[in-house]
LOKOLMAR-629668 format. One record per residue (C-alpha): x, y, z; residue in one letter; residue number from 0. Coordinates in steps of 0.25 Angstrom, whole numbers, always signed. Layout:
N
(r (X,Y,Z),"A",NUM);
...
This chain:
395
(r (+394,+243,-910),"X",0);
(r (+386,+246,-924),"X",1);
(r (+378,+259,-919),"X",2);
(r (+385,+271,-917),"X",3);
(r (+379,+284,-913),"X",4);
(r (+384,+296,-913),"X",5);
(r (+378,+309,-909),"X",6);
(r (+384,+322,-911),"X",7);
(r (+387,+324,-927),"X",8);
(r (+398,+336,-926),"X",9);
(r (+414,+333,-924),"X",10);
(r (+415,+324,-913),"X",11);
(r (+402,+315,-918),"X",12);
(r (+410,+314,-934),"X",13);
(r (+423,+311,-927),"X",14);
(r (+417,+300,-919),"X",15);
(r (+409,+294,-932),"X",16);
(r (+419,+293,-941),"X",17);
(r (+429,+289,-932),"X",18);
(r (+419,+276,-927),"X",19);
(r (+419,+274,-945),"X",20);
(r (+435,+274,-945),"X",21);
(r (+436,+265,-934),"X",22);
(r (+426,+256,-940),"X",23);
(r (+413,+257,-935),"X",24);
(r (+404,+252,-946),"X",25);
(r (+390,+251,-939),"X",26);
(r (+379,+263,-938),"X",27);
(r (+384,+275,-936),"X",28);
(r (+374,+287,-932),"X",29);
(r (+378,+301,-931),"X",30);
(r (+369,+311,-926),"X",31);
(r (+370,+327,-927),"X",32);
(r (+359,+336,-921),"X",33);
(r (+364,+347,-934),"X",34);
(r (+357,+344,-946),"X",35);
(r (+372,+346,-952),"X",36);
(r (+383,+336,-954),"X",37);
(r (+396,+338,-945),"X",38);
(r (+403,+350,-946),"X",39);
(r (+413,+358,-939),"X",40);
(r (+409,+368,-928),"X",41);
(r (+423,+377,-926),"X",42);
(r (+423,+384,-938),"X",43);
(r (+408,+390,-936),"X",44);
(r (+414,+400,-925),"X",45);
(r (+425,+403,-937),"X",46);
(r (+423,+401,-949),"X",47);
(r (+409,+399,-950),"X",48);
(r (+405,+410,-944),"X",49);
(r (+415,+419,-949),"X",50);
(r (+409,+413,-963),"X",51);
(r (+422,+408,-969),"X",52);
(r (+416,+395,-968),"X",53);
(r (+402,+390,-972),"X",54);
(r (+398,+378,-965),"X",55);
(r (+398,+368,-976),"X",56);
(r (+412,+367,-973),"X",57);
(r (+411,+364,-960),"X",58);
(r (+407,+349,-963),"X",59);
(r (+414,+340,-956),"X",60);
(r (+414,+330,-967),"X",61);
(r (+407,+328,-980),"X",62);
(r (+394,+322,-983),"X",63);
(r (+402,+309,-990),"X",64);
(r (+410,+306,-978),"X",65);
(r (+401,+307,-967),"X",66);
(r (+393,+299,-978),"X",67);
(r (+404,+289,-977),"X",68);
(r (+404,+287,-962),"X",69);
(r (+391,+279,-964),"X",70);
(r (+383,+287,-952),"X",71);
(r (+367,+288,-949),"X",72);
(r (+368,+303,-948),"X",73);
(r (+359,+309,-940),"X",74);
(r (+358,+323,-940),"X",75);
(r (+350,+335,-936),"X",76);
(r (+343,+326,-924),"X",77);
(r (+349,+327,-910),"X",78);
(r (+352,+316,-901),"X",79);
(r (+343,+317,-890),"X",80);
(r (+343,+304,-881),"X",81);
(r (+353,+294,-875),"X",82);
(r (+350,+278,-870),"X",83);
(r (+362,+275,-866),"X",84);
(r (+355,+259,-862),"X",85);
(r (+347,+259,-874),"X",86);
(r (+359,+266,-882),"X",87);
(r (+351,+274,-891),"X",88);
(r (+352,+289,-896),"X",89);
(r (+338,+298,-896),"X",90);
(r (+339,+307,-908),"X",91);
(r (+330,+321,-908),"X",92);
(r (+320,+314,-920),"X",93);
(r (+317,+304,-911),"X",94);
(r (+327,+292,-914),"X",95);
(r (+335,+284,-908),"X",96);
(r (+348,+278,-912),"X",97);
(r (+354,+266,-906),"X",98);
(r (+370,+264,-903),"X",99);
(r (+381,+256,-899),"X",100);
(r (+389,+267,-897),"X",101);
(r (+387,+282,-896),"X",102);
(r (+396,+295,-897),"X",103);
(r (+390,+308,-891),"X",104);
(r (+396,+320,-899),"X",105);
(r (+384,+330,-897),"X",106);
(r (+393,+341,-895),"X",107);
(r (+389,+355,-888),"X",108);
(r (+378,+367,-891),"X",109);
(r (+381,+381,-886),"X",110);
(r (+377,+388,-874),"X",111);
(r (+367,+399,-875),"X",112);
(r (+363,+411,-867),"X",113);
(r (+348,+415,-864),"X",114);
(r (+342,+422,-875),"X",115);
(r (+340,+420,-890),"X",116);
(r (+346,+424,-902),"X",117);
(r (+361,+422,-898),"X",118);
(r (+370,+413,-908),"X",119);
(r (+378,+402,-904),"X",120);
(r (+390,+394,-913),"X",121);
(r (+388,+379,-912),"X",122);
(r (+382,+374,-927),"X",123);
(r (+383,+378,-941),"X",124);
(r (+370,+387,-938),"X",125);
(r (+376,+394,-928),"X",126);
(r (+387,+399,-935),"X",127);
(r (+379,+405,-947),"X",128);
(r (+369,+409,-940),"X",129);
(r (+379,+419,-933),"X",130);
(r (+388,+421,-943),"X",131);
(r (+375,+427,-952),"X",132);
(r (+374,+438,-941),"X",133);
(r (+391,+442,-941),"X",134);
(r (+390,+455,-949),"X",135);
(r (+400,+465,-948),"X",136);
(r (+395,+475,-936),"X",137);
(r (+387,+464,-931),"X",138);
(r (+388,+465,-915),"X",139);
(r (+390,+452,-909),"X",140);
(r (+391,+446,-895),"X",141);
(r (+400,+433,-891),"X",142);
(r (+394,+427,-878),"X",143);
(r (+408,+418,-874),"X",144);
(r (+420,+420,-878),"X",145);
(r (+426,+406,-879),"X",146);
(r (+433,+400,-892),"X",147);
(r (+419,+400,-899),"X",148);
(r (+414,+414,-896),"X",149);
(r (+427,+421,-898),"X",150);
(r (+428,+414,-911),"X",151);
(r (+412,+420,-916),"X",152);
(r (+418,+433,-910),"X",153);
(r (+432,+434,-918),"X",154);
(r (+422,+429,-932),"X",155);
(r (+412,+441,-929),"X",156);
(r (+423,+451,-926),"X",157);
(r (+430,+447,-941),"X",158);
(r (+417,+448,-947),"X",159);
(r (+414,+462,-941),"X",160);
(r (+403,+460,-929),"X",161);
(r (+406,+469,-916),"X",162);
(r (+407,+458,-907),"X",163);
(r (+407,+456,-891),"X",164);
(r (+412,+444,-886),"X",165);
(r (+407,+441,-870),"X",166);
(r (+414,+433,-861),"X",167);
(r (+411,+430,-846),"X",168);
(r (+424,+425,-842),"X",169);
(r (+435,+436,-838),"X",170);
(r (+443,+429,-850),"X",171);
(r (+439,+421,-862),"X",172);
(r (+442,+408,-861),"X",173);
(r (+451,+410,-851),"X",174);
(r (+446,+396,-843),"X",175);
(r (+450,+389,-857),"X",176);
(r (+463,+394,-861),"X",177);
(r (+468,+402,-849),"X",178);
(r (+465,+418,-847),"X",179);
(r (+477,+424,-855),"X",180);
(r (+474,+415,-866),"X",181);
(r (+460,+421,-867),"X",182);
(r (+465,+435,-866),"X",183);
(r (+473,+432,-879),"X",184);
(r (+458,+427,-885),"X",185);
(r (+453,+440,-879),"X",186);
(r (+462,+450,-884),"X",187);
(r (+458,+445,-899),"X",188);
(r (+446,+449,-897),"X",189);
(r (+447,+463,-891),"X",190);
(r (+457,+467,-899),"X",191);
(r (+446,+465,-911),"X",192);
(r (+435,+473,-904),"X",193);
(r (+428,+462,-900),"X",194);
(r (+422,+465,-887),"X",195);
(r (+425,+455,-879),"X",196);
(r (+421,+455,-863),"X",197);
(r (+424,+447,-854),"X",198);
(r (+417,+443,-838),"X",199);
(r (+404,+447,-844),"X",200);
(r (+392,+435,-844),"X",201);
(r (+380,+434,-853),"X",202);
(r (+365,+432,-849),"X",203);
(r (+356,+431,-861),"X",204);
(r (+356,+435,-875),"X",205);
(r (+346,+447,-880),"X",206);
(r (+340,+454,-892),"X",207);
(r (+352,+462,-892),"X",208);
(r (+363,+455,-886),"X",209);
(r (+368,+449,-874),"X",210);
(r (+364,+454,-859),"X",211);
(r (+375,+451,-851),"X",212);
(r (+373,+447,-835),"X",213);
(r (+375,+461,-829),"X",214);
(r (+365,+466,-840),"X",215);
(r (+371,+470,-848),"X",216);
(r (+365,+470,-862),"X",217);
(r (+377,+468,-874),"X",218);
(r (+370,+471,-888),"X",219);
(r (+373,+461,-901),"X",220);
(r (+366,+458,-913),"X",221);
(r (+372,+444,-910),"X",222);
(r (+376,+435,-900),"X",223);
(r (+384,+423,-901),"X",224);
(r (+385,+416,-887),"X",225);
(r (+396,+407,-886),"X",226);
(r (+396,+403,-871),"X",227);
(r (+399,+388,-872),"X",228);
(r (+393,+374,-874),"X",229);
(r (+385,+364,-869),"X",230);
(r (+387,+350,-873),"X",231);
(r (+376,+343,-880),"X",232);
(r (+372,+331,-869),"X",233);
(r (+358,+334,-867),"X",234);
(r (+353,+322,-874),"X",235);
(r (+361,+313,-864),"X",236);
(r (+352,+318,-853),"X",237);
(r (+349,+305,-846),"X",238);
(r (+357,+294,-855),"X",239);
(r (+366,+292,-843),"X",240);
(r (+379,+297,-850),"X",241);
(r (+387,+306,-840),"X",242);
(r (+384,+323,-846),"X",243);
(r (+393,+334,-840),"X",244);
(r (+396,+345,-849),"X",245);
(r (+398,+334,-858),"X",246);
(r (+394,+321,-862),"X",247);
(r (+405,+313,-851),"X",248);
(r (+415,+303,-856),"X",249);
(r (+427,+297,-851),"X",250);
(r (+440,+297,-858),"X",251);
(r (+436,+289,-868),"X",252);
(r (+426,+297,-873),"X",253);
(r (+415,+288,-867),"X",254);
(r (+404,+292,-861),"X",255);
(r (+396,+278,-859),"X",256);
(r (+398,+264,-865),"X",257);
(r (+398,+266,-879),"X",258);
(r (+395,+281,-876),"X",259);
(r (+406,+291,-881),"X",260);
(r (+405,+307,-883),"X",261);
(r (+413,+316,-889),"X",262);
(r (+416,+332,-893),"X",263);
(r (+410,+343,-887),"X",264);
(r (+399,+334,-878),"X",265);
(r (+411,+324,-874),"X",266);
(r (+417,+327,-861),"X",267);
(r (+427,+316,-858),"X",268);
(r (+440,+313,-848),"X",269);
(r (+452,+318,-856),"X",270);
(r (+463,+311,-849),"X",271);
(r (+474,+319,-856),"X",272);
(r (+469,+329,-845),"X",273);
(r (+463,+321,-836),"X",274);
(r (+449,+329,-836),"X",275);
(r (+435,+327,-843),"X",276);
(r (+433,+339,-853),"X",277);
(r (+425,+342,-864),"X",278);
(r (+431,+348,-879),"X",279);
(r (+421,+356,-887),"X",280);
(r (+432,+357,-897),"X",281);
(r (+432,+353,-912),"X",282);
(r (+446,+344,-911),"X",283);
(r (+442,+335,-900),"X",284);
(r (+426,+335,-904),"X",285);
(r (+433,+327,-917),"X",286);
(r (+445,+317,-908),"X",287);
(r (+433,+315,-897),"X",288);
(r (+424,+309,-909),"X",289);
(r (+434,+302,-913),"X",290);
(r (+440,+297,-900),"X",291);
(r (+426,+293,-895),"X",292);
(r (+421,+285,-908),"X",293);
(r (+434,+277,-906),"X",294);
(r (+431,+273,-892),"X",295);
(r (+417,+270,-896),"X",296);
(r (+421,+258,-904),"X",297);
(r (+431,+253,-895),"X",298);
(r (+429,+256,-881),"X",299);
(r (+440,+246,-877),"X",300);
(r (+450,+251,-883),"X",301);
(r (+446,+266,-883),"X",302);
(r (+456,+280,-880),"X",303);
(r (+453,+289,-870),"X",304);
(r (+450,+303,-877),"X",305);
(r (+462,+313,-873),"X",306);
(r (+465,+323,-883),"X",307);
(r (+472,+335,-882),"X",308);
(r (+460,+346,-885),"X",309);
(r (+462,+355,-897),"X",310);
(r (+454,+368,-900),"X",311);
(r (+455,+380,-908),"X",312);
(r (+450,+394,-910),"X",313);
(r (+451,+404,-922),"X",314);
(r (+448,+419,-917),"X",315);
(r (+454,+431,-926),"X",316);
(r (+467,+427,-930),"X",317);
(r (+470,+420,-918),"X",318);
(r (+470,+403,-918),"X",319);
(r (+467,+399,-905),"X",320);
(r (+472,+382,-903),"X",321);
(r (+472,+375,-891),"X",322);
(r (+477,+359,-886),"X",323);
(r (+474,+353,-873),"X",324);
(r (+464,+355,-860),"X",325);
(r (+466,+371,-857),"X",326);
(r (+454,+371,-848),"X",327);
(r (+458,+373,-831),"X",328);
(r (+474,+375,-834),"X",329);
(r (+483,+381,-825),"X",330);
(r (+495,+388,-834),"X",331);
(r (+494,+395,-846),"X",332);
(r (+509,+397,-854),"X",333);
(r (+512,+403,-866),"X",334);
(r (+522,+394,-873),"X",335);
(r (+524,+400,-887),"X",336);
(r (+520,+413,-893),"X",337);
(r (+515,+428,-884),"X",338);
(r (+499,+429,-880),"X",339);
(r (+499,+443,-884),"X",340);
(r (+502,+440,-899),"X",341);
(r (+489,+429,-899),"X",342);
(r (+501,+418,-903),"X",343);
(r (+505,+408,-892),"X",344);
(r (+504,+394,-886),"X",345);
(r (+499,+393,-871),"X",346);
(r (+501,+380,-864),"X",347);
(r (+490,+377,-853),"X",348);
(r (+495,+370,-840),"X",349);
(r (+484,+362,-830),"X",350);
(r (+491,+356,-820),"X",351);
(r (+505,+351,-823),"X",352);
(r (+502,+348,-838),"X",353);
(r (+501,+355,-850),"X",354);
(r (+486,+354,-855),"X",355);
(r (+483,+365,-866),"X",356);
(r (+489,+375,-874),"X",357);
(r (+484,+384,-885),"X",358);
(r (+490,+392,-895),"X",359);
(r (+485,+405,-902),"X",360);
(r (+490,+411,-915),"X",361);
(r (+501,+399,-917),"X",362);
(r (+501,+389,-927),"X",363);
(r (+495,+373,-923),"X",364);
(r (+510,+369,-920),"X",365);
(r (+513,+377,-911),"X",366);
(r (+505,+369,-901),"X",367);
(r (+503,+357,-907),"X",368);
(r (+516,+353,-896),"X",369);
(r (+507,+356,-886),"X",370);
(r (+498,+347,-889),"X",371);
(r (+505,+336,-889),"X",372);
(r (+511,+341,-874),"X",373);
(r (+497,+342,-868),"X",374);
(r (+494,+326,-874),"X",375);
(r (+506,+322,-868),"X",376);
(r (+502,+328,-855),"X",377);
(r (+515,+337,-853),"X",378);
(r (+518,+342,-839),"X",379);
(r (+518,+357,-841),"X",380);
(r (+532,+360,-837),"X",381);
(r (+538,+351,-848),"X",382);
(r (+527,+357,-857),"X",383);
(r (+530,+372,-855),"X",384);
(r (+542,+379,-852),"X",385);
(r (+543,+385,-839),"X",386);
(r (+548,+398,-846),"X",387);
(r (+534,+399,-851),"X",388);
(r (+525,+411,-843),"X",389);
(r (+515,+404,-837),"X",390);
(r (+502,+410,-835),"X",391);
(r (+494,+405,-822),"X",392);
(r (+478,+401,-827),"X",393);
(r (+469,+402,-813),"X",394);
């Protein structure tokens, strides 16, 4: 194997190429980028980016003298846009082609918009400035989504003094993530603040003035952020016989054809700690998929199957939102440390007979750092969680 592609030059494409130069690769090593931009990190452009604390030159995820030291053909600022799996080759937007032994997808996600023009979205460097210009104190704003990244946009323009709505068409944020009580502790945040946060209400289009909702309903702003999700980037793999749903699929291994392997926010893979295919759009695993995926790359025979417990976090107000495991389609909900009502506590999420998640807010990283390593050790429930504990039923 000398030719080593890999598309997709943000977290999970780094991880992989370094890792394949630390294991030992020495042949060619391409890594494109559709951002003119070297890698950097996307969390902080919902916080401290926007909130301008930060300035994205320090979101670089390494210097220009180690990525110089990895020996790569950099490609950036031109998209991949073609697959041959036969033929093995990668079609580049400039009209390129670049041949490979071995490939790693890492093309990540784009947001989902809404009919009409003029709304702002958060994915890139660009995006985050572009808004963060517009956030002046008074400034109304509208938050189409109320999920991790749009309730973070909303607690940033609420410190730097925009009115701001925040819209959400389920009867809870996030409740189909972390469980509904959980997102009523979220939702308290941000009403006790003014925001105005509604809930069960669905957006149409975005206008001149604002947002029309789908009874009609016309809700004024001088900015809209829309924050309704992702979709994975797998377009250019129309055709190239590798297996797309919501994702580029792979099996545990992080495979997705011979010599084929994906990872990050496009990778969605059997996770065999939970026995279910999923796909992460978060930070942590984006780098251990790279990682995990460049290493069974080189050697197939001896490769691991991919099964992490999944770690994200959330900053809004003064509240530090973390959480380990697989919360999605759980059963029980129990507070095992701490009240809800003072925004300090540990839930433990149950699906089936094990425990698969739990997530803490206001507490320090210790306090479920034991969690974590109950949900890697696959612990039945009952041995996990006291059965003193008041258990909330999730339907």
């Amino acid at each position: 194997m000398r030719r080593i592609v890999v598309v997709g030059a943000s977290a999970a494409g780094l991880a992989a190429a370094e890792t394949l130069r630390r294991e030992g690769y020495d042949g060619t090593l391409t890594l494109v980028g559709d951002e003119p931009l070297a890698p950097y990190d996307r969390p902080p452009l919902s916080k401290q980016v926007l909130a301008a604390e930060w300035e994205p030159e320090r979101l670089a995820l390494r210097t220009a003298d180690a990525l110089a030291a990895l020996d790569l053909d950099l490609r950036l600022g031109v998209a991949a846009t073609g697959l041959e799996l036969t033929g093995r080759t990668v079609e580049l937007a400039d009209g390129s082609a670049l041949p490979y032994d071995g490939l790693i997808v890492a093309t990540g996600v784009r947001p989902r918009r809404l009919p009409g023009e003029g709304a702002h979205v958060l994915r890139g460097i660009g995006d985050a400035l572009a808004l963060r210009e517009r956030l002046t104190p008074g400034r109304r704003l509208v938050v189409v989504g109320a999920g991790f990244l749009g309730a973070e946009a909303a607690a940033v323009a609420w410190r730097l003094g925009c009115e701001v709505t925040l819209l959400e068409p389920a009867p809870v944020p996030l409740a189909h993530a972390v469980g509904a009580e959980v997102g009523e502790v979220l939702t308290r945040a941000h009403r006790e603040r003014g925001v105005n946060l509604r809930c069960g209400v669905a957006v149409t289009e975005v206008t001149e003035d604002g947002v029309r909702l789908a009874d009609g309903e016309l809700v004024d702003a001088d900015e809209v952020l829309v924050a309704v999700g992702s979709q994975p980037n797998t377009e250019w793999l129309a055709g190239s016989g590798l297996g797309v749903g919501d994702g580029v699929v792979c099996d545990e291994y992080c495979a997705a054809a011979r010599n084929v392997y994906a990872a990050g926010d496009v990778a969605r893979w059997h996770n065999p700690l939970f026995g279910t295919s999923m796909r992460i759009e978060h930070r942590t695993n984006a780098a251990e998929q790279g990682m995990a995926a460049a290493r069974n790359l080189l050697a197939p025979d001896a490769g691991r199957p991919f099964a992490p417990v999944p770690y994200f976090w959330s900053d809004q107000y003064d509240m530090k939102v973390q959480a380990y495991g697989y919360l999605r389609g759980h059963d029980e909900v129990a507070v095992v440390e701490g009240d809800m009502a003072d925004r300090r506590f540990v839930a433990a999420y149950r699906t089936g007979d094990r425990l698969t998640g739990v997530l803490a807010v206001g507490m320090p990283p210790k306090a479920i750092r034991r969690w974590r390593q109950a949900i890697a050790g696959r612990a039945a429930w009952q041995d996990a969680v006291r059965t003193e504990v008041p258990v909330t039923e999730v339907s």
